[in-house]
C-alpha positions in Angstrom: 90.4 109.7 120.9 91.2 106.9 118.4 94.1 104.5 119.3 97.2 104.0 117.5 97.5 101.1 114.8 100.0 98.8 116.3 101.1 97.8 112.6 102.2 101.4 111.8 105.1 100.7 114.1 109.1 99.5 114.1 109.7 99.7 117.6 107.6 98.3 120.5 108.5 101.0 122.8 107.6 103.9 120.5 104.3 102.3 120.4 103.7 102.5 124.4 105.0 105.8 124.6 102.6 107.2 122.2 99.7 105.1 124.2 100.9 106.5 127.4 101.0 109.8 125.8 97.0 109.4 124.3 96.0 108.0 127.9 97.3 111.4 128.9 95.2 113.3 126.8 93.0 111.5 127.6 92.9 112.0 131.1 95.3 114.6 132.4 95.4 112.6 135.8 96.9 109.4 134.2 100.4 108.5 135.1 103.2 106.3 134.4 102.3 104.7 137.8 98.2 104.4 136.5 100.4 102.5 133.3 102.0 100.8 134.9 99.6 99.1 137.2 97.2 98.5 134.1 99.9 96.6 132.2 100.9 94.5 135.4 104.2 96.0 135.6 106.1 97.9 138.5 106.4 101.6 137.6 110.3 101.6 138.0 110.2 98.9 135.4 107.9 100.4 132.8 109.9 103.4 133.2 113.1 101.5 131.9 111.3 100.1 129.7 110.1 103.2 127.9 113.7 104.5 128.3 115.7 101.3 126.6 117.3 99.8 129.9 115.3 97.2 130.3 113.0 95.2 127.7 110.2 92.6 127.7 110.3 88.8 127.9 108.2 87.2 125.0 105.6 86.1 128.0 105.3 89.2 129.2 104.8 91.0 125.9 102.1 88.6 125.6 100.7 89.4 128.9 101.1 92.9 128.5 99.2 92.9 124.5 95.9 91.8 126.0 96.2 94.2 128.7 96.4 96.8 126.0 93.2 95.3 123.9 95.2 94.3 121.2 93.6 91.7 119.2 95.2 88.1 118.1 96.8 89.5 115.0 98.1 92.8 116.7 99.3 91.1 119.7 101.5 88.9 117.2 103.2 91.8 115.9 104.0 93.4 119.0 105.6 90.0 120.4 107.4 90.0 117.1 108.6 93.2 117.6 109.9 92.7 121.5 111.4 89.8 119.9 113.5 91.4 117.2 115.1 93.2 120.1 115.1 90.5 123.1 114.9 86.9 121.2 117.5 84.9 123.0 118.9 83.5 119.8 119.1 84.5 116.1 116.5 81.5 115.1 113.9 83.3 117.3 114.7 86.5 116.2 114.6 85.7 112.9 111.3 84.1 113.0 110.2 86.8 114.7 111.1 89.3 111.6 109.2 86.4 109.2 106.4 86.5 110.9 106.3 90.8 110.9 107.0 90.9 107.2 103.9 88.7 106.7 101.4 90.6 108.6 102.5 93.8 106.8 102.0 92.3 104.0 98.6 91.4 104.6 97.9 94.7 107.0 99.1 96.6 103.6 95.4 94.9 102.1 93.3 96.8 104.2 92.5 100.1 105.1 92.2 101.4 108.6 88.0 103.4 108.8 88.5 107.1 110.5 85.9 107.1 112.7 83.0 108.7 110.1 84.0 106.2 107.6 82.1 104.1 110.5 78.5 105.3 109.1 79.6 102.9 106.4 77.5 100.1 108.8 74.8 102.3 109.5 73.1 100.4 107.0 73.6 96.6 106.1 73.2 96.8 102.5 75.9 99.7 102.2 78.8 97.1 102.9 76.9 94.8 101.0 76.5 97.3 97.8 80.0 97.9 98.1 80.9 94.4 97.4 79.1 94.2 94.6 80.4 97.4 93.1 83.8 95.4 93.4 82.9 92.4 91.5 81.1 94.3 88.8 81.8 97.4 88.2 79.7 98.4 85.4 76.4 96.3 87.0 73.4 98.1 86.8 71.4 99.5 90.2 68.6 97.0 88.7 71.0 94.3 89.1 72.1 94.7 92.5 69.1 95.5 93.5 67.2 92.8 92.3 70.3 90.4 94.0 70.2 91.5 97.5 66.4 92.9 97.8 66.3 96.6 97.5 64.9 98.7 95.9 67.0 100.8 93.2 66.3 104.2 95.0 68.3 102.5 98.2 71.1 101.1 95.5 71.0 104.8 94.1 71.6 106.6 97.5 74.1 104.3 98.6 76.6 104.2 95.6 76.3 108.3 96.7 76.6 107.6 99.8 79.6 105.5 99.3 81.2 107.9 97.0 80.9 110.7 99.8 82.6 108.9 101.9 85.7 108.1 99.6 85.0 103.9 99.1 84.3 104.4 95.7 85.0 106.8 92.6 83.4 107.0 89.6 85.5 106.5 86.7 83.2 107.1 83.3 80.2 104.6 83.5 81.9 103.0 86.2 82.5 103.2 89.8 85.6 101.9 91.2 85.9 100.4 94.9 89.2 102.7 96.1 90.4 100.2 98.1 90.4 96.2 99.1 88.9 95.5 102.2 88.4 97.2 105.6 89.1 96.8 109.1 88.0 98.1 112.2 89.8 99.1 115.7 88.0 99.4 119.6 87.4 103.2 118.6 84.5 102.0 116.6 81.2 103.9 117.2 79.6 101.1 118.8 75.9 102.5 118.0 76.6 101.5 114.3 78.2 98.3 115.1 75.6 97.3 117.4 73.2 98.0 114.5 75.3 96.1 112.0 75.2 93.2 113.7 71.6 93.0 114.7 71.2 93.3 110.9 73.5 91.1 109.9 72.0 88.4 112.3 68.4 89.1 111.0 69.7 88.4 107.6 71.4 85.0 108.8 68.2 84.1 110.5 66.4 84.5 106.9 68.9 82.1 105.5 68.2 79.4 107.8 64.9 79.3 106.3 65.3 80.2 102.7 68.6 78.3 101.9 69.7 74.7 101.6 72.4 73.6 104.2 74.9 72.9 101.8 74.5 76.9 100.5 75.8 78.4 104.2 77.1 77.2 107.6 75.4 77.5 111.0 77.4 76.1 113.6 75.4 76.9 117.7 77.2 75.8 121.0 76.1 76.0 124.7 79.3 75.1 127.2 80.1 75.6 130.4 82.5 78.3 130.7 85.3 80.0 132.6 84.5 83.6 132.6 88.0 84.4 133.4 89.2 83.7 130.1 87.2 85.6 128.2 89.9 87.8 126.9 91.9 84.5 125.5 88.8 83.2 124.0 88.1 86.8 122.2 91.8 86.5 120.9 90.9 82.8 119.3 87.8 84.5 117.2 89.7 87.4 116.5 92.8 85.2 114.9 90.1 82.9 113.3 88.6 85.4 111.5 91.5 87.2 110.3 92.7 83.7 109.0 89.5 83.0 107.0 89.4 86.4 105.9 92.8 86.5 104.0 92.3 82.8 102.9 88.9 83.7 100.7 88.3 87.5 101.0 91.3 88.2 98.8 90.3 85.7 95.8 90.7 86.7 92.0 87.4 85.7 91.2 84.4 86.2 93.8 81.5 85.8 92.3 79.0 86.7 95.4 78.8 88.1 99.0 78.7 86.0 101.9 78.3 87.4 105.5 79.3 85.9 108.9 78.7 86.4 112.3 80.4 85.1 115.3 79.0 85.5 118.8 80.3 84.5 122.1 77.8 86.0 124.9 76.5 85.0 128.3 73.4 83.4 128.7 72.8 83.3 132.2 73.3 86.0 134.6 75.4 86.7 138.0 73.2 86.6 141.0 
């Protein structure tokens, strides 16, 4: 069962209630105590919580975000939001309401995939075609073909494709994308995902061959790391790619498509 999207909320305790209430259904053994335990509260204190009594510190918001899975950008907002309610002074409540009328305002940019709107990355070059279709609308299959190295059959089938699935409408000779960009949540079909990125990195690996540095970026670390913060260093990618997304994904004038791929993974392996 999808999750809720934290930016569809005014009111932090709204939002657990209605995750408490999906964990349910869920699993009809789940309990405010099972909750409670996950988030690293005490059930009493949840349970005031939930009811208005008692709210969240700004540390323990934090805390209890990542316990939750939200990512860097969703975990801001829901700080923000136990903020508006428990900042100890009007200048961090204030800040607080600042900071949530700027991620709305970017949130508003993108729309949120059901989950069949996923078979978008079944393929690589579907996202890819869609991009294209953005910066020119009235290009012909030959075109994009030719540019990203299909064949116009493949270009054909997934403009339909796309259209199917409500990205794109034709309007006369054109086709139209229906809206910005698109994001994501953990609900994610992971088959396709796991495909998309195995495609994507294939591609990448082409353009270490075929491309001069100066045309892309390929940055590749090994470190020692401390496994137990895994979560914080999943947050940092997560809140660097949002940040370079709305710094050159929104531009007026894009003139070609660019993929990138982060990894963090384990290389060696527990005894």
């Amino acid at each position: 069962m999808a999750k809720h999207v934290i930016f569809n909320y005014s009111d932090y305790r709204t939002f657990l209630i209605d995750e408490f209430q999906r964990r349910i259904r869920t699993n009809e053994k789940y309990s405010l105590r099972s909750m409670s335990r996950e988030l690293g509260l005490r059930a009493p204190a949840l349970s005031d919580i939930l009811a208005g009594r008692y709210g969240l510190s700004s540390s323990a918001a934090q805390s209890v975000a990542s316990k939750l899975g939200l990512n860097a950008e969703e975990s801001l907002y829901f700080v923000s939001l136990v903020e508006i309610d428990h900042g100890r002074s009007s200048a961090i409540r204030g800040a607080a309401e600042k900071r949530l009328r700027r991620i709305r305002s970017n949130a508003s940019q993108f729309k949120q995939l059901a989950d069949d709107q996923f078979n978008l990355f079944s393929k690589w070059y579907h996202p890819v075609v869609l991009e294209m279709i953005s910066m020119h609308q009235t290009a012909k299959t030959s075109d994009i073909a030719s540019a990203i190295g299909i064949t116009s059959s493949e270009v054909n089938s997934s403009i339909d494709f796309l259209v199917d699935l409500g990205f794109v409408q034709k309007s006369g000779s054109r086709y139209l994308r229906s809206t910005p960009f698109l994001i994501g949540d953990s609900s994610t079909p992971q088959a396709h995902i796991r495909t998309f990125h195995k495609q994507l990195l294939q591609l990448a690996s082409k353009a270490i061959d075929r491309d001069a540095a100066q045309l892309r970026k390929s940055l590749s670390t090994v470190m020692s790391f401390d496994a137990s913060r895994l979560a914080e260093a999943r947050n940092e990618i997560d809140a660097f790619h949002s940040k370079l997304i709305e710094k050159f994904e929104t531009s007026k004038k894009p003139d070609s498509v660019f993929g990138i791929t982060i990894q963090l993974f384990r290389i060696d392996h527990p005894q």
